[in-house]
N, C-alpha and C positions, 0 to 999 in steps of 0.2 A: 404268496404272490408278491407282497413287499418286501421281502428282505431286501439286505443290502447286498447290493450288485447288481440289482433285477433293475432300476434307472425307474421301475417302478412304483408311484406314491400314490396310498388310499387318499382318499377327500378329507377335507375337515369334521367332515361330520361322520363318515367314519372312523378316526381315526378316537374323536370324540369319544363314542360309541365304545369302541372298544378299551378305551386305557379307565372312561366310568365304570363298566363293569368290572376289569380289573378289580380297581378301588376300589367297588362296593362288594367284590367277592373277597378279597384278604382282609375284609374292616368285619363281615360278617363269620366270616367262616376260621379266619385264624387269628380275629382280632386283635389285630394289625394293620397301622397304615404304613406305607411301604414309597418311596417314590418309584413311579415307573415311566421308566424311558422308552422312547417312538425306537423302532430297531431298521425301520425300512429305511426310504434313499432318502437323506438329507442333503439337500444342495443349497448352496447360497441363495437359488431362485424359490427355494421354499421353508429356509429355517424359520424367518420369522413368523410366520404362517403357524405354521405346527409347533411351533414356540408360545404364541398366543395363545393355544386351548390350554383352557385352566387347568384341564386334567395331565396333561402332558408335565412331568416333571424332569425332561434331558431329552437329549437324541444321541443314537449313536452313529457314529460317525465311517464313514465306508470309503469310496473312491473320490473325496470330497480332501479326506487328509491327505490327499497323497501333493494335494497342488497349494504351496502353501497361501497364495493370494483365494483361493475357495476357503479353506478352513480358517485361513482368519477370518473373513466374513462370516462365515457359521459359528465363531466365537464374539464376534459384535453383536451378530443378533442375538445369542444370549445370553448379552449383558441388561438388554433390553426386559428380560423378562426373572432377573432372577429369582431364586424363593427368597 
C-alpha cells in the first residue's frame, strides 16, 4: 500500500511498528543488526517526520528525486537526523 509511487504514507506509528519488528526479527533470528530504510513515499512534506523515528535508519527516495528543489530538502532533513 506504501511503496513508492502510490503518494501514499503509513503514520508514525506505523511506520514505527514495522521497521522495530524488522530490527528485532534480524537481531533475533539472524543475529544481525542491519539498517533499515522507510521504502514508501518520501516527500519534503514528510522526511523529517519519518526521519525522526529512531528505528528508521534512511528513506528511499521515489518521485521526490526527480525535482531537484524536493530532494534537496529530503537531503537536509537528513542531515538533521544522522546515525
Amino acid at each position: 500500500v506504501w511503496a513508492i509511487g502510490t503518494g501514499k504514507t503509513a503514520n508514525s506509528t506505523q511506520i514505527k511498528q514495522m521497521h522495530d519488528f524488522i530490527h528485532d526479527y534480524c537481531i533475533k533470528n539472524i543475529k544481525l543488526k542491519i539498517p533499515v530504510l522507510y521504502g514508501g513515499s518520501c516527500k519534503p512534506s514528510n522526511a523529517n517526520e519519518i526521519l525522526s523515528i529512531e528505528s528508521v535508519n534512511g528513506v528511499l527516495i521515489g518521485g521526490a528525486s526527480l525535482n531537484e528543489k524536493d530532494f534537496l530538502s529530503i537531503i537536509e532533513s537528513s542531515k538533521k537526523h544522522a546515525l
